[in-house]
N, C-alpha and C positions, 0 to 999 in steps of 0.2 A: 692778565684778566683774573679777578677774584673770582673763585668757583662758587656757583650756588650753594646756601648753607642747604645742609642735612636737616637739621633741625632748624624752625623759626616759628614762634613764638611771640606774641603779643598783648599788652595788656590782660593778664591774666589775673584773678582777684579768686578767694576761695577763703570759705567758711567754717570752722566747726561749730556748728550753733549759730551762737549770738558772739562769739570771737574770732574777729577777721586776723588769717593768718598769711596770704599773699594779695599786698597790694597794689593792684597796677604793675605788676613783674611781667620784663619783656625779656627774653632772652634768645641769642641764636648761636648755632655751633658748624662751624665748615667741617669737611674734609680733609684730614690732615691738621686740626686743630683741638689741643690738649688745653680746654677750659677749666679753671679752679673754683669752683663755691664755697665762698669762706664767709664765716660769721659764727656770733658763739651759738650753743643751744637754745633752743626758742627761735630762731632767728627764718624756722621757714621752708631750710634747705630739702631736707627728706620731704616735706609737703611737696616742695615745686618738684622735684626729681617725680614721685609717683604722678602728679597733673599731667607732667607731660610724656606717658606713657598712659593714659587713662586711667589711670589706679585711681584717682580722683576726680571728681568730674568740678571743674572749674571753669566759670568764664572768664572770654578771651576769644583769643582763634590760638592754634596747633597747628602747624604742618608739618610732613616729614616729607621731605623730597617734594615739594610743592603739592603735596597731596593732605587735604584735612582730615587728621586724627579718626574721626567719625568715621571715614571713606575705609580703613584700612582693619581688615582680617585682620583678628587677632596672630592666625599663624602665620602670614607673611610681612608684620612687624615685628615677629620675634626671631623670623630670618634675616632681620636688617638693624636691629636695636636690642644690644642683651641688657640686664639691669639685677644686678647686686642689691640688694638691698639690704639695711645697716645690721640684722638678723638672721643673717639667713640659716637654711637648716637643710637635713637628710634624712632620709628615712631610717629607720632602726635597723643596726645590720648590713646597713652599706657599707659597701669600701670604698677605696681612690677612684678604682679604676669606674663603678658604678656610677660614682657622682660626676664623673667627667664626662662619660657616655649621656646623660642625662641631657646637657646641653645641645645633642644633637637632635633630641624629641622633634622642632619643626621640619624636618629634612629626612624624616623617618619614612619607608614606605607601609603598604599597609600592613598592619598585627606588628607595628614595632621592627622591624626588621633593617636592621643594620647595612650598612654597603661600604664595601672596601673602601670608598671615598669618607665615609663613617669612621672607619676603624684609623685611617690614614692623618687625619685631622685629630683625633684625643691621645694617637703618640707621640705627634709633633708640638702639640701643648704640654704633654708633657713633660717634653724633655725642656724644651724654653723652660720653665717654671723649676725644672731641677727633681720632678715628681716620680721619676722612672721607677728609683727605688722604692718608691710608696705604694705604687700600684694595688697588689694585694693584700694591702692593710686595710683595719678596717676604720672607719672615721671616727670610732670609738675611743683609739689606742692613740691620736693627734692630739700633740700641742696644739693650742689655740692660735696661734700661728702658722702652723702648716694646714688646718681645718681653713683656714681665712686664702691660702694662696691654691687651695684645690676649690674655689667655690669664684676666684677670679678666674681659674684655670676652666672652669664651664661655662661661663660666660664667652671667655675665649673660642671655645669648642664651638659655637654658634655661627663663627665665622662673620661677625656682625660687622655692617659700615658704622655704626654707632654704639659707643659703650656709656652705658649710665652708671654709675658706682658711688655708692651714698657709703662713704667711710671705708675704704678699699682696705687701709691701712692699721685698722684696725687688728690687737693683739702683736703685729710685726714687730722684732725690733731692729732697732735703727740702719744695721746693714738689709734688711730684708726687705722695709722698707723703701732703701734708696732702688737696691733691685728691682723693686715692682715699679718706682716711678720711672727708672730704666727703660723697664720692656715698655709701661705704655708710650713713650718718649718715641720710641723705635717703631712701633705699630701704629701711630698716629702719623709720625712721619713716611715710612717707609708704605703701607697700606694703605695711606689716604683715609683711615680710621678717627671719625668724632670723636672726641671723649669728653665726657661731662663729668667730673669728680668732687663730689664733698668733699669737705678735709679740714680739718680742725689746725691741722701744723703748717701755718704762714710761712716761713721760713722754708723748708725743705720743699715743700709743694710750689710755691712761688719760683724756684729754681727752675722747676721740671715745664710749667706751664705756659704757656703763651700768651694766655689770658686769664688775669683774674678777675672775679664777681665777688661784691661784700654785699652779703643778703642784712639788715637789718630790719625788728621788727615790721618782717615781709615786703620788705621793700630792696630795690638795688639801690646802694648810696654811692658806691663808685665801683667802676671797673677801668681796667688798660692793664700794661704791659706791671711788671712787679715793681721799676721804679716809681710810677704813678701811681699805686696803690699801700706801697710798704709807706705810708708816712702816718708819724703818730697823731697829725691832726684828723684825719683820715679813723684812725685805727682806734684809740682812746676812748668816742663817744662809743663809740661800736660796744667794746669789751668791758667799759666803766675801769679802763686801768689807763695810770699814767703810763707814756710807753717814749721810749729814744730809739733814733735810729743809728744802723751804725753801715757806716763803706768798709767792705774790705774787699781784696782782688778779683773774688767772684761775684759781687755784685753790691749788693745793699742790702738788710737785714733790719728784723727791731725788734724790739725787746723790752718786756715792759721794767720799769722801773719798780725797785723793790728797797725798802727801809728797812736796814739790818735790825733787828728786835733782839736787844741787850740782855744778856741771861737774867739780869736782876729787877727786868721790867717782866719778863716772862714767869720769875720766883712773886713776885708781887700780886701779877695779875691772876695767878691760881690760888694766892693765898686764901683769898675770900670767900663766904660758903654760899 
C-alpha cells in the first residue's frame, strides 16, 4: 500500500510583479522518498521550495500531512519540515556546536532551555556528519564546505519527517558530496524521512534519488525515475546545450556535447580589438 504523501501540492502559480515564475507546478513527496529538483537557474526551483513552506504566498492548495498549509503553526511545521535555504547564515561569533543547538529552537522549553533529549540529538548529528572535532570552533575559522555541512547538520537536529534543501551541495567537494547524498539516502530510507533537494548536478543527484523533477521556465516538463529523465531530448531544451547520453554499469548518465576549440581559432578570435 503507497503511504500518504507528507507533502502535496497542487497547481501552484506565483508572481514577482508582472513575471510569472511558477506555472501550474504540482508537486508531492512520500515518506521515505528522496525527490531531485533539477533545471538551470531562472528555472523556479528556490521559488517552489519557499511556496511550499510559506515563505511565498502562492496560489494553489499546500498540504502537509493532509493538513493545509494556512491550518499549520508556524512552530509545529518546523517540528515536522526543516529547510536550508540556498544562503544560509550565523550569527557573529557562533560556533559548531551553537549552530547545531539552533535547530532545536521548536522543541525548546520555556527561556530556551535545553533537555537532555536536546543535547542527545546535536551529538548524534554530529558525529553522523563527522563534526565532533568541530564542535568548539567557531564558524568563522570554516571552509565553506564544512559551514555548508554544519547548516545541513541543523536542519538534521530538528528531527524533521520532511527536509527541504535548496542546493545542499553546495561548496562540497566531490567526496563530501557523495557523503551528504549518502546520509540523506539512509535517512529517507531508514526514517521514513521526505526529502525534497535542489541540485544543479544531474548526474551524481540522479544516482542518490528516486525521483526526479525538471522545473523549466516554472513549469514541470518531466519527471520519473533517472532513466526516464536522463535523456537528451528531455534535457537540451531545458539547458540550451546539445547533450548524449551514456550507459555504464551503474546506470545511465549525460553529458552535454562540447566542440574542441582549436588553439588557432582561439589566437584569431582575440586578435581583434
Amino acid at each position: 500500500m503507497t503511504p500518504a504523501p507528507l507533502l502535496n501540492a497542487t497547481s501552484l502559480c506565483f508572481a514577482y510583479g508582472q513575471r510569472a515564475v511558477l506555472n501550474d507546478v504540482s508537486i508531492s513527496v512520500a515518506p521515505g522518498e528522496l525527490v531531485a529538483l533539477l533545471g538551470p537557474n531562472g528555472s523556479g526551483k528556490s521559488t517552489l521550495i519557499k511556496t511550499l513552506l510559506g515563505l511565498l504566498r502562492a496560489s494553489g492548495n499546500i498540504e502537509w500531512d493532509a493538513k493545509p498549509l494556512r491550518r499549520w503553526r508556524r512552530v509545529d511545521l518546523a517540528r515536522r519540515v526543516a529547510y536550508l535555504p540556498q544562503a544560509p547564515s550565523h550569527a557573529a561569533g557562533d560556533r559548531v556546536i551553537d549552530v547545531l543547538r539552533l535547530g532545536r529552537a521548536p522543541y525548546w522549553r520555556g527561556f530556551g532551555l535545553e533537555s537532555t533529549q536536546d543535547e542527545q540529538v546535536v551529538r548524534q548529528v554530529a558525529s553522523d556528519l563527522h563534526l565532533n572535532d568541530l564542535l568548539s570552533r567557531p564558524m568563522s575559522e570554516l571552509s565553506g564546505g564544512q559551514r555548508q555541512l554544519v547548516y545541513v547538520g541543523r536542519c538534521l537536529v530538528q528531527e524533521p519527517r520532511a527536509l527541504l534543501l535548496d542546493e545542499p551541495a553546495t561548496y562540497l567537494d566531490l567526496r563530501h558530496q557523495v557523503e551528504l547524498l549518502q546520509l540523506l539516502k539512509t535517512l529517507s530510507r531508514d526514517r521514513s524521512i521526505g526529502v525534497l533537494m535542489a541540485s544543479h548536478d544531474l548526474n551524481l543527484t540522479a544516482s542518490y534519488a528516486d525521483r526526479l523533477l525538471v522545473l523549466h521556465e516554472g513549469r514541470i516538463v518531466a519527471q520519473g525515475n533517472r532513466d526516464a529523465v536522463l535523456r537528451p531530448e528531455i534535457l537540451s531544451p531545458v539547458y540550451g546545450l546539445p547533450m548524449t547520453r551514456i550507459n555504464h554499469p551503474g546506470g545511465v548518465m549525460v553529458v552535454p556535447i562540447v566542440t574542441p576549440t582549436s588553439p588557432d581559432s582561439v589566437a584569431s578570435g582575440s586578435a581583434g580589438g
